[in-house]
BALOBA-1460 file (C-alpha; in Angstrom, 3 decimals):
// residues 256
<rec num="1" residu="x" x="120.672" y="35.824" z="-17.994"/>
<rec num="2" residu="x" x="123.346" y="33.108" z="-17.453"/>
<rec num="3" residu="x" x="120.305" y="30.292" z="-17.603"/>
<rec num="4" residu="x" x="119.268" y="31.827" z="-20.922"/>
<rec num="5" residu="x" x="123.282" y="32.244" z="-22.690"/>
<rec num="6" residu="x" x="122.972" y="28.374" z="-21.509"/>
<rec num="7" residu="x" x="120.131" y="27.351" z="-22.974"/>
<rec num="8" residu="x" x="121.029" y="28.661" z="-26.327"/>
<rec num="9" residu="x" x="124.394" y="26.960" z="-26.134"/>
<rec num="10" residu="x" x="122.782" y="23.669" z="-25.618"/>
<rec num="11" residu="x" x="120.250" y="24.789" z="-28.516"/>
<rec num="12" residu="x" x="123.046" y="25.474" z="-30.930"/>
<rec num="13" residu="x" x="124.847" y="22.516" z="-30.021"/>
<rec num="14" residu="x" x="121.577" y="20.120" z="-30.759"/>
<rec num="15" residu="x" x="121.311" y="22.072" z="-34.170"/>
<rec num="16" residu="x" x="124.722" y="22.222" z="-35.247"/>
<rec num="17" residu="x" x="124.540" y="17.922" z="-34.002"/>
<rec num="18" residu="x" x="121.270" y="17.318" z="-36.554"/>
<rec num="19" residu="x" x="122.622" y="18.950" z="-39.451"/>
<rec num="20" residu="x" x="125.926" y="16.552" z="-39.292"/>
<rec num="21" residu="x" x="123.330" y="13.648" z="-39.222"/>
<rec num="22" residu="x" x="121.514" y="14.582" z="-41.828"/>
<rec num="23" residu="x" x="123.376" y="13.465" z="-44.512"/>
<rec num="24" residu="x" x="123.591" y="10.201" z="-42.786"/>
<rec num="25" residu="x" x="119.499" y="9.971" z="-42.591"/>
<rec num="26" residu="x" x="118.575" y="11.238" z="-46.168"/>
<rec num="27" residu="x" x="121.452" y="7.996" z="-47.210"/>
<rec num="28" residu="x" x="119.607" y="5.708" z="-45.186"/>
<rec num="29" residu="x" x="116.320" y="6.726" z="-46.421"/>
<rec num="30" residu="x" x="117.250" y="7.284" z="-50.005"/>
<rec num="31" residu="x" x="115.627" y="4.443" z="-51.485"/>
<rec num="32" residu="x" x="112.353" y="5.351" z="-49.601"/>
<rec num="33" residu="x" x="112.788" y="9.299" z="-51.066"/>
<rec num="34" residu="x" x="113.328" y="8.080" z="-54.549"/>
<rec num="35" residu="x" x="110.058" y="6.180" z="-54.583"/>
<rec num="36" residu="x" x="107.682" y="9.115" z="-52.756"/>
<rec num="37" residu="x" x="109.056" y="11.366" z="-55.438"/>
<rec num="38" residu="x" x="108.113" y="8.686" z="-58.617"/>
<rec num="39" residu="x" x="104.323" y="8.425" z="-57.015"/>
<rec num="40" residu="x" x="104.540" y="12.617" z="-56.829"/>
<rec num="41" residu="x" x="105.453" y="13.001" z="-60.327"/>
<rec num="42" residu="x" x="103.220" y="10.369" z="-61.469"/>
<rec num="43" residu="x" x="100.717" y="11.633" z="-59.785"/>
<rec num="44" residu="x" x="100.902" y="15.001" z="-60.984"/>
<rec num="45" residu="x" x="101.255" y="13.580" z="-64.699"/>
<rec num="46" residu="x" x="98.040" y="11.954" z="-64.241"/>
<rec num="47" residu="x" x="96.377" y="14.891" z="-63.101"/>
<rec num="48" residu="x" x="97.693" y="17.185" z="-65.860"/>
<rec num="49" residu="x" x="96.531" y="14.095" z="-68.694"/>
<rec num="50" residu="x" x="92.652" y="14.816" z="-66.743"/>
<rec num="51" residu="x" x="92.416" y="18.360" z="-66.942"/>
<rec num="52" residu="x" x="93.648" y="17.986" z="-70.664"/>
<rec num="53" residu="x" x="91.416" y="15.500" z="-71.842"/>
<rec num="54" residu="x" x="88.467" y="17.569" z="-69.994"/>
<rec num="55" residu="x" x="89.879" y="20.880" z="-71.873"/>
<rec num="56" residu="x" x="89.721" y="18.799" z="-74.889"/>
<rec num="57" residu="x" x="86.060" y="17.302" z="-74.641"/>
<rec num="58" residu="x" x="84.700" y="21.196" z="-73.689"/>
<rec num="59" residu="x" x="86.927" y="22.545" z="-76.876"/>
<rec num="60" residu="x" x="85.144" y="19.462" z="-78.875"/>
<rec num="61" residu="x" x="82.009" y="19.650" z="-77.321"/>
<rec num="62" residu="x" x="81.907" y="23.939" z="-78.223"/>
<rec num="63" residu="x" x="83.336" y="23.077" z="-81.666"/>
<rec num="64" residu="x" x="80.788" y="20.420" z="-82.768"/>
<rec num="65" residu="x" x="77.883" y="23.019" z="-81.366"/>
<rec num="66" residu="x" x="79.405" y="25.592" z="-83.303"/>
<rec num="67" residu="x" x="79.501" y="23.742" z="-86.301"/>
<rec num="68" residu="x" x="76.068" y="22.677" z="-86.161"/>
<rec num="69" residu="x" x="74.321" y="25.078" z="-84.153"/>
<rec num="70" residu="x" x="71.199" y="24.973" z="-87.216"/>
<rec num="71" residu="x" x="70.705" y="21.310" z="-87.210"/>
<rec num="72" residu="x" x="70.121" y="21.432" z="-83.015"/>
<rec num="73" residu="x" x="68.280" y="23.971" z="-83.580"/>
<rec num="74" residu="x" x="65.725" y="22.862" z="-85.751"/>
<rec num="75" residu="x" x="66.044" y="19.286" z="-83.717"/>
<rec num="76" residu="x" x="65.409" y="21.312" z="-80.178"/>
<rec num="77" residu="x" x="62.320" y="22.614" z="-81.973"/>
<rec num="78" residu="x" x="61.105" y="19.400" z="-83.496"/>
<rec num="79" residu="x" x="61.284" y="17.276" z="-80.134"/>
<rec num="80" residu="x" x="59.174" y="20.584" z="-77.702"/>
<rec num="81" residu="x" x="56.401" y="19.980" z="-80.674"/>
<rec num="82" residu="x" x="56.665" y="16.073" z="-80.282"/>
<rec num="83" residu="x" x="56.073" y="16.611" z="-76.873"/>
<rec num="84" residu="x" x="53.759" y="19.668" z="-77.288"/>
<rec num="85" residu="x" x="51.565" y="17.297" z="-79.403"/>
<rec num="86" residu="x" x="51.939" y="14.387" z="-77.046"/>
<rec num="87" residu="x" x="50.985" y="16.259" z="-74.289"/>
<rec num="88" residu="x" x="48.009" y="17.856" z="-75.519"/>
<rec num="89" residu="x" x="46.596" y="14.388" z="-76.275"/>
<rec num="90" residu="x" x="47.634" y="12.628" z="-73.423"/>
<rec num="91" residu="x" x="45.441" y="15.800" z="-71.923"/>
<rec num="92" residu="x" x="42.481" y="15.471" z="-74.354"/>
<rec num="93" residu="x" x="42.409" y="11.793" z="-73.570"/>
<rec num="94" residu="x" x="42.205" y="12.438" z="-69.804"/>
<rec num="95" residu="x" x="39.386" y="15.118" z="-70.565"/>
<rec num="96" residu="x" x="37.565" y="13.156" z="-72.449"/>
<rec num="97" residu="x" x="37.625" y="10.195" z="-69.861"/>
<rec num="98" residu="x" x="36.611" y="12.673" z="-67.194"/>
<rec num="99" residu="x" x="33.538" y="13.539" z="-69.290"/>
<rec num="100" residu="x" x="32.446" y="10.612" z="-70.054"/>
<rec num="101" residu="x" x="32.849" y="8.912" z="-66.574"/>
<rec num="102" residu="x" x="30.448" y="11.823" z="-65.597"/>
<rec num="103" residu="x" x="27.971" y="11.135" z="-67.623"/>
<rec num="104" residu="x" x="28.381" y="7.754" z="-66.718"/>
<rec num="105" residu="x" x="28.095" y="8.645" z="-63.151"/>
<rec num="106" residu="x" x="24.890" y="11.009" z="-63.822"/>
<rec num="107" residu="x" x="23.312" y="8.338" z="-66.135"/>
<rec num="108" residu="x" x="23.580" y="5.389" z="-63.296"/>
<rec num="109" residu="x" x="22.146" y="8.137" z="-60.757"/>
<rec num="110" residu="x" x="19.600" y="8.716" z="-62.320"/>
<rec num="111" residu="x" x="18.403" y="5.672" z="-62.799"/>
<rec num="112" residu="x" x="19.524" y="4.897" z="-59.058"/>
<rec num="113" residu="x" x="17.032" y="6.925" z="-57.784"/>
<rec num="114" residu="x" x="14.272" y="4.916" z="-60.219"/>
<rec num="115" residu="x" x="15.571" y="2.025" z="-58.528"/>
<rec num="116" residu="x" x="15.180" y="3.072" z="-54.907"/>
<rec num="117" residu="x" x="11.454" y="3.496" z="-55.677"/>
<rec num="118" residu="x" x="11.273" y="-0.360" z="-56.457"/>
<rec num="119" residu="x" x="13.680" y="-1.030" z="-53.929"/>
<rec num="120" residu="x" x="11.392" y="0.587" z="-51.352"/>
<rec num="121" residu="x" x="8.854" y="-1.180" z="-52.080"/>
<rec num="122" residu="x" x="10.470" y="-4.780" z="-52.209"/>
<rec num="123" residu="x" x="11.908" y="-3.895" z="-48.673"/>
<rec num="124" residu="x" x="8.339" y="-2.930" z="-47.882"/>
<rec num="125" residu="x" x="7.094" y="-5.883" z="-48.248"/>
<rec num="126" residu="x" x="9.830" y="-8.029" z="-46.672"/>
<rec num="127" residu="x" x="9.569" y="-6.383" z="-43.243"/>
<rec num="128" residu="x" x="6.460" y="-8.171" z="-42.183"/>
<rec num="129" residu="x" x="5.345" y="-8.737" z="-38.462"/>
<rec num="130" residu="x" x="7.209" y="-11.926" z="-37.671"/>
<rec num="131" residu="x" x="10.280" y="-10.379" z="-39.511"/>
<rec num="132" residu="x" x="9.714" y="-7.314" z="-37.453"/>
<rec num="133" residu="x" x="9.633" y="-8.885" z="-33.991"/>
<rec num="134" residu="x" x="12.804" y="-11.053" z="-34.732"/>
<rec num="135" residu="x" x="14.716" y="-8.011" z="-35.816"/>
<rec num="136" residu="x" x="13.517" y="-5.531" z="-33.451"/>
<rec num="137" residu="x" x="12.300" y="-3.324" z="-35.965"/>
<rec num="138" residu="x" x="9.110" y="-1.619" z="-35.772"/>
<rec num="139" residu="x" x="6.849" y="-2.374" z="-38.790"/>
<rec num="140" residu="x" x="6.724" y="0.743" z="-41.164"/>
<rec num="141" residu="x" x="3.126" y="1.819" z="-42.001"/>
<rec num="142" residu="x" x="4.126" y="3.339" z="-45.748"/>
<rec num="143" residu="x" x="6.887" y="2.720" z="-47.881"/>
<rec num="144" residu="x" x="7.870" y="6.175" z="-47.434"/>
<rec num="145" residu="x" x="8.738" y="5.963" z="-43.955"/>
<rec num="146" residu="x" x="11.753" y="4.212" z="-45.528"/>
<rec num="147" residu="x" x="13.405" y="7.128" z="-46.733"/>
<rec num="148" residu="x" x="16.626" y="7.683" z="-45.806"/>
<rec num="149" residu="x" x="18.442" y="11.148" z="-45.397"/>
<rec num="150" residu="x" x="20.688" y="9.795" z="-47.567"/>
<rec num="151" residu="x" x="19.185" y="7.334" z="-50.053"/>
<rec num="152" residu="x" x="22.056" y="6.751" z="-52.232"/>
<rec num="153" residu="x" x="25.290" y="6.562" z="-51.570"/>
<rec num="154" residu="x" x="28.307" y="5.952" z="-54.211"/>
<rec num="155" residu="x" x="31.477" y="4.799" z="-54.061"/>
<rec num="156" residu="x" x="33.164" y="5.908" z="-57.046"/>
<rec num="157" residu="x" x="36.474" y="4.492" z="-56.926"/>
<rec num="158" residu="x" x="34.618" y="0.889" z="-57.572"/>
<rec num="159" residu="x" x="31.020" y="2.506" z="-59.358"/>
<rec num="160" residu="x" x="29.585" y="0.926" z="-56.535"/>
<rec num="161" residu="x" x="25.517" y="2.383" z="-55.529"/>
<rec num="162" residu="x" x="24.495" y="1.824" z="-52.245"/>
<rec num="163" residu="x" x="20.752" y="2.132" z="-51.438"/>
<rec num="164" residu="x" x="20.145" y="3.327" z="-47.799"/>
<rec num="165" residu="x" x="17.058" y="2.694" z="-45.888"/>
<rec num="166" residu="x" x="15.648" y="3.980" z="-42.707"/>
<rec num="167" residu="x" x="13.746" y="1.626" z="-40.405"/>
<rec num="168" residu="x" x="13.065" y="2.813" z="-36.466"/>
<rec num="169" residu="x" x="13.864" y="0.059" z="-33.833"/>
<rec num="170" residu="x" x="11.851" y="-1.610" z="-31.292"/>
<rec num="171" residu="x" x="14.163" y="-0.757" z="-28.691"/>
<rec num="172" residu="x" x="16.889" y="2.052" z="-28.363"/>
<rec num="173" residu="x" x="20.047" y="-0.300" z="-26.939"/>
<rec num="174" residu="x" x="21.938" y="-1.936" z="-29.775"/>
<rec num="175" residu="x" x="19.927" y="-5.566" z="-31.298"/>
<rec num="176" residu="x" x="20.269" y="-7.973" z="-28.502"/>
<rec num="177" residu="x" x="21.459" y="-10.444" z="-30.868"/>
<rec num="178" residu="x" x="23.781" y="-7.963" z="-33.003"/>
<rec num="179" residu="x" x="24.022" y="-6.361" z="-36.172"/>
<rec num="180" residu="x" x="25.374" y="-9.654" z="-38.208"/>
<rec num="181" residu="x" x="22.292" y="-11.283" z="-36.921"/>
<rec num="182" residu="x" x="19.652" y="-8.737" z="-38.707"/>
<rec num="183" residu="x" x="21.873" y="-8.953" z="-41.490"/>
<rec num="184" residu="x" x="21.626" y="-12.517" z="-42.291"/>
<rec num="185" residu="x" x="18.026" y="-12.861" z="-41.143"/>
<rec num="186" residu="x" x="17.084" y="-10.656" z="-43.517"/>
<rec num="187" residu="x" x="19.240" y="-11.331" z="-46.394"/>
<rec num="188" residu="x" x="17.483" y="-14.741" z="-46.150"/>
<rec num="189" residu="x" x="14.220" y="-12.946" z="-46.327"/>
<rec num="190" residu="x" x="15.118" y="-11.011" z="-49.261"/>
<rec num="191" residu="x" x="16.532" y="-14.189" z="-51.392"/>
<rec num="192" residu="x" x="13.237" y="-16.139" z="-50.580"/>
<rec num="193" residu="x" x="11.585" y="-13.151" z="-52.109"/>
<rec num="194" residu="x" x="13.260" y="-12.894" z="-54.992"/>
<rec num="195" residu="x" x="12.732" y="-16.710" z="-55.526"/>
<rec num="196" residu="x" x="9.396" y="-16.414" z="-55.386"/>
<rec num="197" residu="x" x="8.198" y="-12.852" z="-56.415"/>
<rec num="198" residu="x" x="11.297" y="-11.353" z="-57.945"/>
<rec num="199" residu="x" x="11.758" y="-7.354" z="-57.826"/>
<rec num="200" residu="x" x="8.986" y="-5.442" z="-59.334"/>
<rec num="201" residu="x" x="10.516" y="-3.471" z="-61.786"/>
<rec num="202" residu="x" x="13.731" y="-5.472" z="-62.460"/>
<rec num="203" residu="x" x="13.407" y="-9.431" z="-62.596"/>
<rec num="204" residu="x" x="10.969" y="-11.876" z="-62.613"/>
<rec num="205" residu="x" x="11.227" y="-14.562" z="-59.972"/>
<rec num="206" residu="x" x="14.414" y="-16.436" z="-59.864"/>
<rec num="207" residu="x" x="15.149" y="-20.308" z="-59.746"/>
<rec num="208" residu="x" x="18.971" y="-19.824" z="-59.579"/>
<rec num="209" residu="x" x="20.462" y="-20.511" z="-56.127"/>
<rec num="210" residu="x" x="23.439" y="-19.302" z="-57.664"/>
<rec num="211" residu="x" x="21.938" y="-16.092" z="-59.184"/>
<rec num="212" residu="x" x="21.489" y="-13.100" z="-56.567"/>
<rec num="213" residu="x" x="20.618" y="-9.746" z="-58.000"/>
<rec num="214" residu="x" x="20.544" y="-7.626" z="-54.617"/>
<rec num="215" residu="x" x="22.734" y="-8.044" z="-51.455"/>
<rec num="216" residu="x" x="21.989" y="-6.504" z="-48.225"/>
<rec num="217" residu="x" x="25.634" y="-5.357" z="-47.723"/>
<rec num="218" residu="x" x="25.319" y="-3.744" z="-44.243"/>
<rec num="219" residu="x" x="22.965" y="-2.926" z="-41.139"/>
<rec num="220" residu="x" x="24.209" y="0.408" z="-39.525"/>
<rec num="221" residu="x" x="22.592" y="0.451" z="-35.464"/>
<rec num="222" residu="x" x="22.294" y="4.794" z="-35.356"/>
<rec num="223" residu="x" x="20.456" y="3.722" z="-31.560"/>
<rec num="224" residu="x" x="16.689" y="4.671" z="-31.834"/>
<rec num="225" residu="x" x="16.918" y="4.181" z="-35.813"/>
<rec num="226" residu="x" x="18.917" y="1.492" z="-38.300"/>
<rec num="227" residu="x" x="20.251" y="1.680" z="-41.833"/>
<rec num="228" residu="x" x="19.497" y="-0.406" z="-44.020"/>
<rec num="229" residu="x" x="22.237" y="-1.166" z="-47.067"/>
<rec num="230" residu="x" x="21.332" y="-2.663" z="-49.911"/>
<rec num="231" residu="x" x="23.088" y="-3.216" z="-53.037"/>
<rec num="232" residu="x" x="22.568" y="-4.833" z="-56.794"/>
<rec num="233" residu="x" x="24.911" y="-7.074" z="-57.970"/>
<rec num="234" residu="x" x="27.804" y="-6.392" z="-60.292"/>
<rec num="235" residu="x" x="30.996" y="-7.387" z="-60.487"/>
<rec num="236" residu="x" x="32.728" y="-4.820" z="-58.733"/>
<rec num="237" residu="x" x="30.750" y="-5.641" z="-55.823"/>
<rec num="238" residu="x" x="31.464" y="-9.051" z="-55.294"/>
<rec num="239" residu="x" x="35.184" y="-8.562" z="-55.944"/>
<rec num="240" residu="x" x="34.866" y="-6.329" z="-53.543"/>
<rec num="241" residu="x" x="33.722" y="-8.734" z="-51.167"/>
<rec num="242" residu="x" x="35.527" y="-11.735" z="-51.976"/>
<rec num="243" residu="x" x="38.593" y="-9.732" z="-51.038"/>
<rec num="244" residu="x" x="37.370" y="-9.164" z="-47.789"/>
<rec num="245" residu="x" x="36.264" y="-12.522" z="-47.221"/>
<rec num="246" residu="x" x="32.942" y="-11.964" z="-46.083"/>
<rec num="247" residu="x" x="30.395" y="-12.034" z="-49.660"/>
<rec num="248" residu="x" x="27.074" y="-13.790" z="-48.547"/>
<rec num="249" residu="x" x="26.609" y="-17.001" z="-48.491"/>
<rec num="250" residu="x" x="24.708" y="-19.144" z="-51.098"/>
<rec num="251" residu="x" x="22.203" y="-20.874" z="-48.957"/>
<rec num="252" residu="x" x="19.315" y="-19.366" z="-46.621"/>
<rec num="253" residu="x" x="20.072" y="-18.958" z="-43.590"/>
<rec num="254" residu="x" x="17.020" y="-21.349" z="-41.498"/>
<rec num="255" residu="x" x="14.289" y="-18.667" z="-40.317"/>
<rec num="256" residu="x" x="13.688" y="-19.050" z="-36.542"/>
């Protein structure tokens, strides 16, 4: 009890000592008080010139709607029909496109399948016995044995048609002397026969080195069997292959 009625002497001595000081601090500090309270009240006068200047733009902003509430009206309506109308033939546009890319796509698949008839039979022709041996490809007895499952394949992005053809190999390990091999072997094959023949069906012979109306674009190795990809020419096609850097080259390739 005696700690405690000393402690709170001590306490009240300490207080009684800071609030003769006081007035000593606050003079000492004055100029630093008078500036804290300028930013406070200019601060606060910049706030209250905000929130009246917003009061004032929502109390303009309601008056000026009030006062022509019939003109945005009629102006609300006339821009959703602008855009109605815009709209519907953007959408028209886009359907008619569709429909007539379809057709498109029907008409050039139809006559793709004419095509593979002729393209059979050029192919059929081509694959002779020496051409045979040096591919590794048995010799087919009928055109039809050429048939693909899937004759035709298309790459709509580009309108690209792919003709597919189905030859069995010799052996069923992959060509001993690779796929790029086959390829150009018989790419040179088909250019001498277009030279000299043409393509029944689609051009006579041609003298143009620089004129190549089919490409064989690809020789899949399915093991026991090989595809066959051949493709006509057309400008999406070779774009296609000069950005990949690998269209076929102008000159026959020396047959062995």
């Amino acid at each position: 009890m005696k700690n405690w009625f000393s402690n709170f002497d001590q306490f009240s001595e300490n207080l009684l000592e800071g609030l003769k000081n006081a007035p000593l601090k606050v003079k000492e500090n004055k100029r630093l008080i008078f500036k804290f309270s300028i930013f406070i009240i200019g601060l606060l006068f910049c706030l209250y010139l905000l929130i009246l200047l917003f009061i004032t733009l929502i109390a303009n902003a309601v008056y000026f709607v009030l006062k022509n509430k019939e003109v945005i009206i009629i102006s609300f309506i006339v821009i959703c029909m602008i855009f109605s109308s815009i709209s519907s033939k953007r959408d028209k546009a886009k359907q008619e496109q569709l429909r007539n890319n379809l057709e498109e796509q029907n008409r050039q698949e139809k006559q793709a399948m004419a095509r593979y008839t002729y393209l059979r039979m050029f192919l059929f022709k081509i694959l002779d016995d020496r051409l045979c041996n040096l591919t590794e490809i048995v010799k087919p007895v009928t055109p039809n044995l050429l048939n693909a499952l899937t004759p035709i394949t298309v790459d709509d992005s580009r309108s690209i048609i792919y003709y597919n053809f189905q030859v069995h190999k010799m052996k069923t390990l992959p060509f001993s002397q690779g796929t790029d091999y086959v390829q150009n072997l018989l790419s040179s094959h088909v250019i001498a026969k277009m030279q000299i023949e043409g393509i029944e069906g689609f051009t006579a012979p041609i003298n143009d080195d620089l004129l190549y109306p089919l490409y064989v674009d690809e020789i899949k190795d399915l093991g026991s069997m090989a595809i066959i990809v051949l493709v006509m020419d057309c400008e999406a096609y070779r774009s296609l292959k000069e950005n990949q850097g690998n269209l076929q080259s102008r000159k026959l390739i020396e047959h062995i």
